[in-house]
Structures are given as structure tokens and as C-alpha cells.
C-alpha positions, 0 to 999 in steps of 0.5 A, spaced: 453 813 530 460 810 528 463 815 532 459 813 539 461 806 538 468 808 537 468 812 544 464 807 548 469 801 545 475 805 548 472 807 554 470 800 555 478 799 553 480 804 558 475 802 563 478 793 563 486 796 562 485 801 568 481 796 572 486 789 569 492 794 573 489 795 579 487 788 582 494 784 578 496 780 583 503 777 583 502 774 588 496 769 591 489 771 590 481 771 590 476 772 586 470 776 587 467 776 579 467 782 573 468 788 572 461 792 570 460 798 566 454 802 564 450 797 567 454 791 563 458 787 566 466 787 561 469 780 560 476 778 563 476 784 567 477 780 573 476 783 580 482 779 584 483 781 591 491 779 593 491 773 599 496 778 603 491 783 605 486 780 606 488 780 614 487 788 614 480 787 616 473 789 611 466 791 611 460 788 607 455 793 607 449 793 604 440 793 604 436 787 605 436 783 599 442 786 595 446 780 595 451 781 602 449 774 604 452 771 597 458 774 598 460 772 604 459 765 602 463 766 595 469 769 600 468 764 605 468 759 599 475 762 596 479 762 602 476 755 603 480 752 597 485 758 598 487 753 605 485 759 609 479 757 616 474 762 616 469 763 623 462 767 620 458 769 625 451 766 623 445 771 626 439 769 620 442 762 619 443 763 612 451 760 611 450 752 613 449 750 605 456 751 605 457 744 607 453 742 601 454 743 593 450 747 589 446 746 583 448 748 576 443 753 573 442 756 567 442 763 569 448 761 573 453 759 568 449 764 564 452 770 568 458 766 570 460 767 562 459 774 562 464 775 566 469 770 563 469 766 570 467 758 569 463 755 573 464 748 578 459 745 584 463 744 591 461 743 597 466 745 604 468 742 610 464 745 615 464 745 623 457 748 626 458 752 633 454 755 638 454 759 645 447 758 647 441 753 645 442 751 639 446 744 636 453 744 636 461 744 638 459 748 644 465 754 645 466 756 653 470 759 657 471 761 664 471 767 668 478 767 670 480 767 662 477 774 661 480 777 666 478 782 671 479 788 666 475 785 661 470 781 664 469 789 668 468 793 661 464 787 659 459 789 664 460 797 663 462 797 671 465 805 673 472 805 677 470 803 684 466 796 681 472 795 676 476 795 683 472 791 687 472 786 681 480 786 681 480 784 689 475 779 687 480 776 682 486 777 687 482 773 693 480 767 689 489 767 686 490 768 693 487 762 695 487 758 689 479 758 688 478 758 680 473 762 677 469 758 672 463 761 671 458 766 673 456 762 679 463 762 683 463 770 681 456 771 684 459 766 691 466 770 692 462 777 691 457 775 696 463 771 701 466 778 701 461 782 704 457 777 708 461 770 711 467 772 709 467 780 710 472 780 716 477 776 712 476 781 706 477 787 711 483 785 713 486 782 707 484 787 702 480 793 706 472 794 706 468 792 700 461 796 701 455 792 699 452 798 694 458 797 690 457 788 691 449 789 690 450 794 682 455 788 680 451 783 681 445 786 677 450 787 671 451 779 672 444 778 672 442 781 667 447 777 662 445 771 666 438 773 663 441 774 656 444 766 657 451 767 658 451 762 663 452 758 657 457 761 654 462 761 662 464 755 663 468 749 661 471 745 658 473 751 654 475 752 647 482 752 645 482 757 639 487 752 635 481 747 633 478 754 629 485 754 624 484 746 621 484 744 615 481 738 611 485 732 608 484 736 601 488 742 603 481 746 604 480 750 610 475 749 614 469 754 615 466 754 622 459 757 622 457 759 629 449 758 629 446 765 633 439 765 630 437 765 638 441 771 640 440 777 636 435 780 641 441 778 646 447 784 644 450 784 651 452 777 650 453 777 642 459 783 644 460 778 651 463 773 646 466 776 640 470 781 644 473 774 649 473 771 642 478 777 639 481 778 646 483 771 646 486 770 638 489 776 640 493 773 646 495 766 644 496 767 636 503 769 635 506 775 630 506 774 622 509 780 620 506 780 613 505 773 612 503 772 605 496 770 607 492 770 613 491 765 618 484 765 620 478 770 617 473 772 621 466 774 618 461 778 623 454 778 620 449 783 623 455 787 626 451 793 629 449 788 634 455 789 636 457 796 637 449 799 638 450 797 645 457 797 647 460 802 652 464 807 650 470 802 654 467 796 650 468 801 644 475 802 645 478 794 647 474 793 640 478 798 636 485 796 640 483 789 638 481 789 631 488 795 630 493 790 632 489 782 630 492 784 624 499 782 626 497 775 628 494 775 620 488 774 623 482 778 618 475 781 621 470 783 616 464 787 618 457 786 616 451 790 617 446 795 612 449 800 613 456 802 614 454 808 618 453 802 623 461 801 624 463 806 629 468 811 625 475 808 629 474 801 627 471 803 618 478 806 618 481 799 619 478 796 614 482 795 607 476 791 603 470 794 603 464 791 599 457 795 598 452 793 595 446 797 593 443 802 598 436 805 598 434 812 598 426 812 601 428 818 605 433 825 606 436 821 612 437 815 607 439 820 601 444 824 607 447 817 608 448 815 601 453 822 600 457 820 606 458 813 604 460 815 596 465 820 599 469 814 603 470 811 597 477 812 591 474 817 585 472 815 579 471 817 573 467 811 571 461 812 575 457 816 578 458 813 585 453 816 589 447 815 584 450 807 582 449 806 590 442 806 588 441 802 582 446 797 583 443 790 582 442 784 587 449 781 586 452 786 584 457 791 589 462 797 588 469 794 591 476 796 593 480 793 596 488 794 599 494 792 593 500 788 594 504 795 596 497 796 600 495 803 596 487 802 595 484 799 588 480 802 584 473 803 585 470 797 581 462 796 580 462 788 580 458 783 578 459 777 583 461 770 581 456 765 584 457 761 590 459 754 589 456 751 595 448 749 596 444 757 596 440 754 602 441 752 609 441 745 611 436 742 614 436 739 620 437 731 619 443 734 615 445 739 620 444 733 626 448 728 621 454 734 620 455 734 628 454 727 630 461 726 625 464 732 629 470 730 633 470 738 636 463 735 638 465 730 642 471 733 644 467 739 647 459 738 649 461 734 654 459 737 660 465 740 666 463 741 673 469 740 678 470 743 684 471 750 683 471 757 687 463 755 688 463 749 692 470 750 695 466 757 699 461 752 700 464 747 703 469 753 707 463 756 709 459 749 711 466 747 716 465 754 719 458 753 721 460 746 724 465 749 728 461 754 731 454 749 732 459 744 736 462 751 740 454 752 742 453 746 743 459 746 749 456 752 751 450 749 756 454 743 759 460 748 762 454 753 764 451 746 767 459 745 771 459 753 773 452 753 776 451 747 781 445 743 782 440 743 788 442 736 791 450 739 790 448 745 795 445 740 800 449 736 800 456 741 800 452 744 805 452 738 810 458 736 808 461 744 811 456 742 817 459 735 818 467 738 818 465 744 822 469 744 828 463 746 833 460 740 829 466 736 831 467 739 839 459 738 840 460 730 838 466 728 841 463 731 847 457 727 846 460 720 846 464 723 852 457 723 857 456 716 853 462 712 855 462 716 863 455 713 864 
């Protein structure tokens, strides 16, 4: 007996000092909460994550109920007070609690002592978002701001409608027509094949009307998704997402989606000009001790289930290389199997919570998750996956030197912040204080390519009706009336030299007489 206890207590020894090891950091960090050993969690054995690594990407994984959601909030809460903005993509509208503190409960400080980790109440600046319906600082951008590659990869176009997307593009640089939103697109599309066909044929060369009438679907069909929202102005300056309060917290931009999840097309739409644009305007970090911004994408399949392989590949590019701008992407979904195989293996933080084994298929799944993660000999990984408590989650990260940390079951420290959403007098209070609410919901219609064509069109029309209008009067000159024939004809009679002969030698008898 006394043997056993022995063993087990150098077991638990070696298990802290193995685990202690692996996640100190010398450097600036996080933490996400204790280790666990044979379902107990160990005291002082602190799972830290250092601030430097935490821009090579992640992924949080787990089935409904297991705690993912918390986690996200805990991390957001860390970076937060780290001085560290973070952008979390809101499919299920679990995270607005975060603007508000939590409460203080038993079993929360009782689990909070458990893993050596005290306990405070904390709200945090938050900025509510949205691309569709719902409430709040309105993000926009403009067709041109896409490009004409990435605007075709995002409506799945093949080569010849990619390169009648890019004439399109040329014609409205060409002559200064800006693209704004879908409308004007879908009015130099039709321009090119109807009133302007004979311009574009001698400018650029024949447009066929098939490859015209397939992109104006795609467009449809993304209209029908909303995304004649989303395309627009003013658009959103990706700076006003890096802000930081007066107390040095970091602010957390939660973008509201809870009307999109039936819309993928328009949730890939956003996130991959969202990226694409971060990208473009961030300048190089190097490895810079902390990122600049994290980016948490709850619901990721909805990204990925209907991409195109093109869309899949921009994707992957962009998450390989964001890195470099000290830009973090986290990745939530049920399943890491969601998370195509090109982008997993970007991620440096991965945390699973427990997984559910209902049938072979799950059991299958489970195996091949265990197999992406470091050996242990402290657990059965395969087996712990599905006895894993809620708030509970394997963890490894990336170190300092960026070699992967030991595989560590964790009990997760609780969220500080409210673990409910706001409610609508709060969350309508949150926005009417915004100053990205005034800066950004106000709505912008210039001139654009749309009625810059209309008004081209409008003036060509005019000038035709007033060339068809002139018509019947020349008509009227070239085609004398009766009484100008009659009397050209007595007129000819009159000057005639018989006329004039027969006259003057009637006057002639006149005057003998």
C-alpha cells in the first residue's frame, strides 16, 4: 500500500516537473489553467503559452458541450489584458458576456484552487460587428478592393470567366469607373455585351454573352446569401480592429453571424478579403514578441465545406504567410477533420476537448486525432479523448525555441467575463457608445460605375432621339410639297422661251390694232 502511494506520488512528481519544463516561459505569456493527471487536476502545474507563438495559428476542437466555447472566451480574456485586440467570429452569439464581469461562485473558485490559479471578475472593452442584419459597426468593402483574382476565386469562376472578370476590372480602371459594390459589376457586365458591345470589341475583343450571363449567376447567388450588405461603402480601415483602451486592455471585436450560418458563401466571401486585406496592409513583424492581432473563427467548416479547391489554396497561402505580419488565426470546429489537411499543419496551439465515440466512423476519427498529437507516457490519448470532462482539453502548444510542448490534459481556468450573452438594452447601449458606429454606419452612395453608365448610356440615347427626330424634317426638304410642284411647274411654263415668244407677239397685234 505504502509502495503504491509511493509510486503514484513520484509519478504525480515527475508528471509537474515534466510538464513545469515544458510550458516556462522566459518571456511574456498566458495561462490557460493546471495540469491533470489520472482525472485529478496537479497544483502549480501551470499550463502557460508564451506571447511569441501564439501568431503561428491554432485550432480548438471539440464536440458540443465540451467547453470550447469558454476557452475561447479565457483566451480572448488573456490577450485582452496582454494589450493584445483579438477579432472572434460570433456564429452561435455565445461571446457578448465578455463586455461585462463575471459572477464569483463557489465551484468556480473551488476549481480555481485546485489549480493553484486565483480568481477575479473583469469585464472587457468590447466592439460589436456585423456584415449583415444585425446591429452594429457595420464592415464594408468595395468590389475593387478585392481585385479581379480574388473577387473570380470567390465566385468559383473557370479561366475564360476569370478573364472576362479581369477586362471588366481594366474597362472600369480605363476609364475611372469605380467598382463599389455589386451593383456597378452587374452594370458594366451587362454594358459589355449590350450598349457598349462595339466599345469593348474594339478596345479589348468580343465578350461572349454565355460567359456574362454564368458570372452574373455566381453574383446572384451571393446577392441571395446577403452580400450585397457586405460590398460597399465606407469601407473598413483594418487598423480600427488593433485598438487598445485607456487601461492598456486590448480590445475584443465580436463579430455578430448568428444570421449567416445558412450563408457559407458569404461567411468564406468575408473571412478570405478579411484575411486577404490584413495581409495587404500589415507590415513585417519578424518574430516580434507578441502578435499584433488574433483572429478566432468559431464554426470553421462553414468556411471550408464549400470552398473551391481555389478558394482552399488562397486560404492556405494566406494563413502560411499572415504569420509574418504577427497576425494569429484560431480555427474552431467539432472536429479537427474539418480543418482541411494544408492549413492543420499550420497550426502551433492546438486544444481538444473531449470527443464522442457513437460510432466506427467517430472511434476512426478519435485514432487519427490522437495520432496528430506528441506521445505521451502519461496518458492513453486515444482513450482520455473520450473521457475528458467539460472544461477540460489536451494542450500543446509551440515553446519559445518553437519545438512542440508536451501533450498536457488541463483543467481550464474560468472566464472572468459574464458566461452569458447580453442582452439587447446592453448590447444596443454597447453600440450607441461606439465611435466605429458613428464612424462606420453611415450610409455611402457616390457616383459610382453604376450611374456613371447610366448616365453614358442615358446621354447616347438622347442623341440618337434628336438624330431621329432630324430625320423626317430633311425627308420633308428632299420630298417637295404639291403646291411647291405646281407652282415650280408654272414657274417653268412662265420662263419658257415659247411662253415668252407667244406673249410678246400677243401684245405685238394689240398695239397694231
Amino acid at each position: 500500500m505504502c509502495n503504491s502511494k509511493y509510486i503514484k506520488m513520484s509519478k504525480t512528481e515527475d508528471f509537474s516537473k515534466h510538464i513545469t519544463e515544458g510550458y516556462t516561459c522566459k518571456g511574456e505569456f498566458i495561462t490557460l489553467g493546471g495540469g491533470i493527471l489520472d482525472g485529478e487536476a496537479v497544483p502549480n502545474t501551470h499550463v502557460n503559452i508564451p506571447l511569441k507563438t501564439l501568431n503561428r495559428h491554432g485550432l480548438i476542437a471539440g464536440a458540443t458541450g465540451t467547453g470550447k466555447t469558454k476557452t475561447i472566451q479565457v483566451l480572448s480574456e488573456q490577450l485582452s489584458q496582454n494589450g493584445i485586440p483579438v477579432l472572434m467570429m460570433d456564429i452561435k452569439g455565445d461571446f457578448s458576456g465578455i463586455a461585462m464581469p463575471g459572477e464569483e461562485k463557489s465551484f468556480i473558485t473551488e476549481r480555481h484552487a485546485k489549480i493553484s490559479i486565483p480568481y477575479e471578475t473583469k469585464a472587457f472593452p468590447v466592439e460589436l460587428m456585423t456584415i449583415s442584419e444585425q446591429n452594429g459597426v457595420r464592415l464594408r468593402a468595395t468590389v475593387s478592393e478585392f481585385g479581379p483574382v480574388l473577387f473570380s476565386r470567390i465566385l468559383d469562376l473557370n479561366d475564360t470567366q476569370s478573364g472576362v472578370v479581369s477586362i471588366i476590372f481594366k474597362y472600369c480602371d480605363d476609364n475611372s469607373l469605380p467598382l463599389l459594390d455589386l451593383k456597378d459589376f452587374k452594370k458594366v457586365l451587362n454594358y459589355a455585351t449590350e450598349e457598349g458591345k462595339a466599345e469593348f470589341e474594339a478596345e479589348y475583343g468580343r465578350i461572349s454573352t454565355s460567359s456574362t450571363g454564368s458570372i452574373l449567376r455566381k453574383i446572384i447567388e451571393l446577392e441571395q446569401q446577403g452580400a450585397e450588405l457586405f460590398f460597399g461603402e465606407k469601407s473598413f480601415d483594418i487598423q480600427d480592429l488593433m485598438r487598445v483602451d485607456e487601461n492598456g486592455n486590448g480590445y475584443v471585436n465580436i463579430m455578430r453571424l448568428t444570421d449567416i450560418q445558412d450563408k457559407p458563401k458569404l461567411f468564406s466571401t468575408f473571412m478570405l478579403s478579411l484575411l486577404a486585406e490584413i495581409y495587404n496592409t500589415m507590415p513585417e513583424q519578424g518574430d516580434a514578441g507578441r502578435p499584433e492581432l488574433v483572429i478566432f473563427i468559431d464554426e470553421a467548416h462553414l468556411i471550408f465545406d464549400e470552398a473551391s479547391k481555389a478558394l482552399l489554396n488562397q486560404i492556405e497561402t494566406i494563413v502560411k504567410l499572415i504569420r509574418s505580419k504577427g497576425i494569429g488565426v484560431y480555427f474552431i470546429t467539432q472536429n479537427p477533420m474539418d480543418v482541411p489537411t494544408g492549413v492543420l499543419a499550420q497550426l502551433g496551439l492546438k486544444i481538444q476537448h473531449a470527443l464522442r465515440a457513437f460510432t466506427a466512423n467517430d472511434r476512426k476519427a478519435i485514432k487519427m486525432t490522437a495520432e496528430n498529437y506528441p506521445d505521451t507516457n502519461f496518458y492513453g490519448t486515444d482513450e482520455l479523448l473520450t473521457s475528458l470532462g467539460i472544461g477540460e482539453a489536451f494542450v500543446t502548444a509551440l515553446s519559445e525555441k518553437g519545438t512542440p510542448t508536451p501533450l498536457v490534459a488541463t483543467m481550464m481556468r474560468a472566464p472572468m467575463s459574464r458566461m452569458d450573452v447580453l442582452t439587447e438594452s446592453e448590447i444596443e447601449a454597447s453600440i450607441t457608445k461606439s465611435k466605429l458606429a458613428k464612424k462606420y454606419n453611415e450610409v455611402v452612395d457616390r457616383d459610382s460605375a453604376y450611374e456613371m453608365l447610366n448616365k453614358k448610356i442615358a446621354e447616347a440615347q438622347e442623341v440618337a432621339a434628336e438624330q431621329e427626330a432630324e430625320k423626317p424634317t430633311r425627308k420633308a426638304k428632299e420630298e417637295p410639297s404639291t403646291a411647291e410642284v405646281v407652282g415650280k411647274s408654272i414657274t417653268k411654263v412662265v420662263t419658257s422661251a415659247t411662253f415668252i415668244r407667244g406673249a410678246f407677239g400677243l401684245l405685238m397685234k394689240m398695239f397694231k390694232k
